[in-house]
C-alpha positions in Angstrom: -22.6 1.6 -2.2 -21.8 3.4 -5.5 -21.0 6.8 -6.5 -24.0 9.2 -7.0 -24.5 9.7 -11.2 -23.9 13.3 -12.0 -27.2 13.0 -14.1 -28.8 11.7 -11.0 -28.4 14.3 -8.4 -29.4 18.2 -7.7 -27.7 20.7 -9.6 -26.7 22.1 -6.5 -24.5 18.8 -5.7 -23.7 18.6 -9.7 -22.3 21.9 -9.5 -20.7 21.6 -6.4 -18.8 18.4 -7.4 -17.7 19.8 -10.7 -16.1 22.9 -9.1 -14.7 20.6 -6.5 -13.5 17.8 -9.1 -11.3 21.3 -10.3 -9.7 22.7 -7.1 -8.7 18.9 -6.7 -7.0 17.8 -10.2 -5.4 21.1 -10.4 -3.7 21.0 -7.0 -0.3 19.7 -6.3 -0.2 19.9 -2.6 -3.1 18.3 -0.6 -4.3 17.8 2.6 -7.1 16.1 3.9 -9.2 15.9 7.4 -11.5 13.1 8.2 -14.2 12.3 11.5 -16.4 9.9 12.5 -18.4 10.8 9.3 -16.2 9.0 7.1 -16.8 5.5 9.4 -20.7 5.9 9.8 -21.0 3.4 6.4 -18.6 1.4 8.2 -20.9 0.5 11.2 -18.5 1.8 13.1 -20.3 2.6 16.4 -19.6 5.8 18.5 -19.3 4.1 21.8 -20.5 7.5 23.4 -23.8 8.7 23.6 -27.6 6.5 23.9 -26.4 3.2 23.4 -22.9 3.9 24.2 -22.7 2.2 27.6 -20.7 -0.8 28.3 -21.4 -2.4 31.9 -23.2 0.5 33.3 -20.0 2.8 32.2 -20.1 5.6 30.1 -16.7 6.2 27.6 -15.5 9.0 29.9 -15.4 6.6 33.4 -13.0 4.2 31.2 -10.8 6.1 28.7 -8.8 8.3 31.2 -5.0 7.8 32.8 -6.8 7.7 36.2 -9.3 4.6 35.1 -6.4 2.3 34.1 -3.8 3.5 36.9 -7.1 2.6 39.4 -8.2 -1.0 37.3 -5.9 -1.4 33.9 -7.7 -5.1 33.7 -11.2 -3.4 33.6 -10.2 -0.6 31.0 -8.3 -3.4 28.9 -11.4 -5.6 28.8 -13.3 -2.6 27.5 -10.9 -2.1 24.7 -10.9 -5.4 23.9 -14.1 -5.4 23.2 -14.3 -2.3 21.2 -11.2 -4.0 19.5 -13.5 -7.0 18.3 -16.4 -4.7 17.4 -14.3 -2.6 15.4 -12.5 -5.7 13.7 -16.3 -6.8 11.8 -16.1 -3.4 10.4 -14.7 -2.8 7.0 -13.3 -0.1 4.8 -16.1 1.4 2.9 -16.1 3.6 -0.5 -14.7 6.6 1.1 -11.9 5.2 2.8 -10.8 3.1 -0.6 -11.0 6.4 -2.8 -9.2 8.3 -0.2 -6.6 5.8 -0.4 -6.5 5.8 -4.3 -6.2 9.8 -4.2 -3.4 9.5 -1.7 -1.7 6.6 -3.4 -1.7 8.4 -7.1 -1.2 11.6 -5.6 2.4 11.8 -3.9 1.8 14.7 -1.8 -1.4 14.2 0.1 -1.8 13.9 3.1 -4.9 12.3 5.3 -5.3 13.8 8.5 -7.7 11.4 10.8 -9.6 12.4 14.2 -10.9 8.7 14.4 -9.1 5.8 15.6 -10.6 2.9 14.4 -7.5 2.1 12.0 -10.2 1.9 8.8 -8.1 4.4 6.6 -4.9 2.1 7.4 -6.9 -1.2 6.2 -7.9 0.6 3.2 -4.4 1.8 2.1 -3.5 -1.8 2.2 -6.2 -2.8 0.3 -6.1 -0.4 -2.3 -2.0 -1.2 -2.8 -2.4 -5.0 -2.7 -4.6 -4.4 -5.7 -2.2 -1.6 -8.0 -0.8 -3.1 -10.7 1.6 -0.1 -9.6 4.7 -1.1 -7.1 3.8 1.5 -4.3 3.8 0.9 -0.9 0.6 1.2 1.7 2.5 3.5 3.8 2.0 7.0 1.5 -1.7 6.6 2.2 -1.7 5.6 5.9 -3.1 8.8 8.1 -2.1 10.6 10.4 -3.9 10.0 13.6 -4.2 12.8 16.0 -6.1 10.8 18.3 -4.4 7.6 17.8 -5.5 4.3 16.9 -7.0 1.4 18.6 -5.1 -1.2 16.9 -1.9 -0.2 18.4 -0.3 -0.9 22.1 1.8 2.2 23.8 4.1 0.7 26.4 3.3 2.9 30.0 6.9 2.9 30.9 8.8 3.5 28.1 6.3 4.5 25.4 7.5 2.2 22.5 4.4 1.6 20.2 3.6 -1.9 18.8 0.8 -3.4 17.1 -2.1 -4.4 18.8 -2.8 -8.3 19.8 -5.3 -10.5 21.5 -5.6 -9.2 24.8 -6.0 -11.4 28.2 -8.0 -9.4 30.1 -9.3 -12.3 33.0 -6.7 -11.0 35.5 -4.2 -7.9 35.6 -1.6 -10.5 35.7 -2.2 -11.4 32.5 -2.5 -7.7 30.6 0.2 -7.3 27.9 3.4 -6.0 29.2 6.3 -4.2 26.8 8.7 -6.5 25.2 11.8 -3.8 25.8 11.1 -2.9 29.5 8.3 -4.8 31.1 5.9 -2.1 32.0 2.1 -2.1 31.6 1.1 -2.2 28.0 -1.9 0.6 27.1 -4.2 1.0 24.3 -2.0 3.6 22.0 -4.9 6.9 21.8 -5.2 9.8 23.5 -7.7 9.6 26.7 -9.4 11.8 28.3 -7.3 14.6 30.2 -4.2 13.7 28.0 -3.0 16.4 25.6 -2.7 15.4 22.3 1.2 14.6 20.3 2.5 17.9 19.6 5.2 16.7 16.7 1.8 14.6 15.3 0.1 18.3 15.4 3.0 19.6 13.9 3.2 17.6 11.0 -0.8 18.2 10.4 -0.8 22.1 10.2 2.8 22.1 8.3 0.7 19.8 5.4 -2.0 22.0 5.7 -0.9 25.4 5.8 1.2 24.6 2.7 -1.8 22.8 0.9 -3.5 24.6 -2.3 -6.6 22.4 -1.1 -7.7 21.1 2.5 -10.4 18.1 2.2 -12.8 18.0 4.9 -14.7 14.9 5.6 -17.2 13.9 8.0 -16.0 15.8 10.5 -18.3 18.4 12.7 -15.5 21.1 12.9 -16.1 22.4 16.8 -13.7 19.8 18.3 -10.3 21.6 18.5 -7.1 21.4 17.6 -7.6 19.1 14.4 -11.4 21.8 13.5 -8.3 24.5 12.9 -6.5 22.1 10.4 -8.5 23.6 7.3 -8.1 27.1 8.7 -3.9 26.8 8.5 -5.1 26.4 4.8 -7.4 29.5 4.1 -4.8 31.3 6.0 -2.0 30.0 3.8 -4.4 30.9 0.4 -5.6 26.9 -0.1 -9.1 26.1 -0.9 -11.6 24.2 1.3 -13.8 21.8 0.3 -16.1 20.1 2.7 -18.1 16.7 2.3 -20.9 16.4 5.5 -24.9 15.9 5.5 -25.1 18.8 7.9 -24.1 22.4 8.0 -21.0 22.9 10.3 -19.3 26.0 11.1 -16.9 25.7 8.2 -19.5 25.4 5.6 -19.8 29.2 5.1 -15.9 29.6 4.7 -15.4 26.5 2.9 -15.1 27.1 -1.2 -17.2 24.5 -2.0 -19.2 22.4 0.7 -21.1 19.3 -0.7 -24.1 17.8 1.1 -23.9 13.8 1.3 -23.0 11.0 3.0 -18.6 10.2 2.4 -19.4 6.9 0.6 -21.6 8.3 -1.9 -20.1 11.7 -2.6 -16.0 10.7 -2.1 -15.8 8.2 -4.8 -17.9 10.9 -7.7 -15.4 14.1 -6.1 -12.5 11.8 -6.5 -12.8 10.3 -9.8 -10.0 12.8 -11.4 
């Protein structure tokens, strides 16, 4: 889906994206925030909520330490599955031009709540295509929740990528290379706290950012909704992209109403 045409929109969102377009280009530090908002174009489903059951199971009976200590093999067949769903999904316009802007931009950094590894794919897409010898990694996120593409040994907590899983019998679950203990789907579940150095690292960026991005995110679920406050306490700018209203619009600087596809790709055309 294209960018919206200046000439084609409200003044209100004209406006909006040219004082936007400003606080970006004349910033050297940035951070940016991204939710489930930035996946809808993606087809990325929500797997909570009406139509969100699997088996008869709702998100919250699978994703917690206590389901997979009680049945790993059913909790592992349910990831699996979201796995596969999630693989037919693609990178859409928001993700590429977030990867563009943290690609040419050495000191951005994206801050995800989502873990459906989309900003990842796009950073490798985007640097397979630059005529420009930088790496992917500058523009992969920061994921506060974690990803679903990743393994997390139970034992000894070393991370790996994600394979084909087995799911037909607990013997055959993946186990850790280095120690032998249960392999786990690397995001935070239910009940679990999220990683402190990870929440570290996201308020350091953003508390020193002179602009905090905010994209498709709802800003009530906390700690990652105080990410853009570090900034307006450190004197940064805020500039939100969402359809809806959310509790930040009224202390963002500039809030522009949209979906991420269409409105990310006009904001970040610097």
């Amino acid at each position: 889906m294209g960018a919206p045409r200046l000439d084609r929109v409200d003044e209100s969102l004209s406006d909006a994206l040219r004082r936007g377009r400003a606080l970006l280009a004349q910033a050297e530090r940035i951070v940016v925030l991204t939710g489930a908002g930035v996946s809808a174009e993606s087809g990325v489903p929500t797997f909570r909520g009406p139509g969100g059951l699997w088996k008869s199971r709702r998100p919250e009976e699978l994703a917690t330490p206590e389901a997979f200590a009680r049945d790993p093999r059913l909790v592992w067949e349910w990831y699996a599955w979201r796995r596969s769903v999630v693989a037919t999904c693609a990178p859409n316009a928001a993700h590429l031009a977030l990867a563009r802007l943290a690609l040419r931009h050495r000191d951005t950094l994206i801050v995800t709540q989502n873990v459906d590894g989309l900003h990842h794919r796009a950073a490798d897409d985007v640097a397979a295509r630059s005529t420009e010898p930088v790496g992917p990694d500058r523009a992969y996120p920061l994921e506060v929740h974690g990803a679903i593409h990743r393994d997390r040994c139970s034992g000894c907590g070393r991370r790996t990528p994600g394979g084909p899983v087995d799911a037909t019998d607990e013997a055959t679950l993946p186990r850790c290379g280095t120690c032998g203990g249960l392999l786990r789907p690397d995001v935070v579940w239910f009940g679990e706290s999220l990683d402190p150095d990870v929440l570290a690292r996201a308020f350091e960026a953003a508390a020193r950012a002179e602009v905090c991005l905010v994209v498709g995110t709802s800003s009530v679920v906390y700690p990652a909704a105080a990410v853009p406050e570090a900034t307006l306490a450190g004197g940064g700018a805020v500039v939100e992209v969402n359809p809806d209203v959310t509790p930040l619009s009224a202390r963002a600087n500039v809030s522009l109403r949209g979906k991420a596809a269409e409105v990310l790709p006009a904001l970040l055309s610097l």
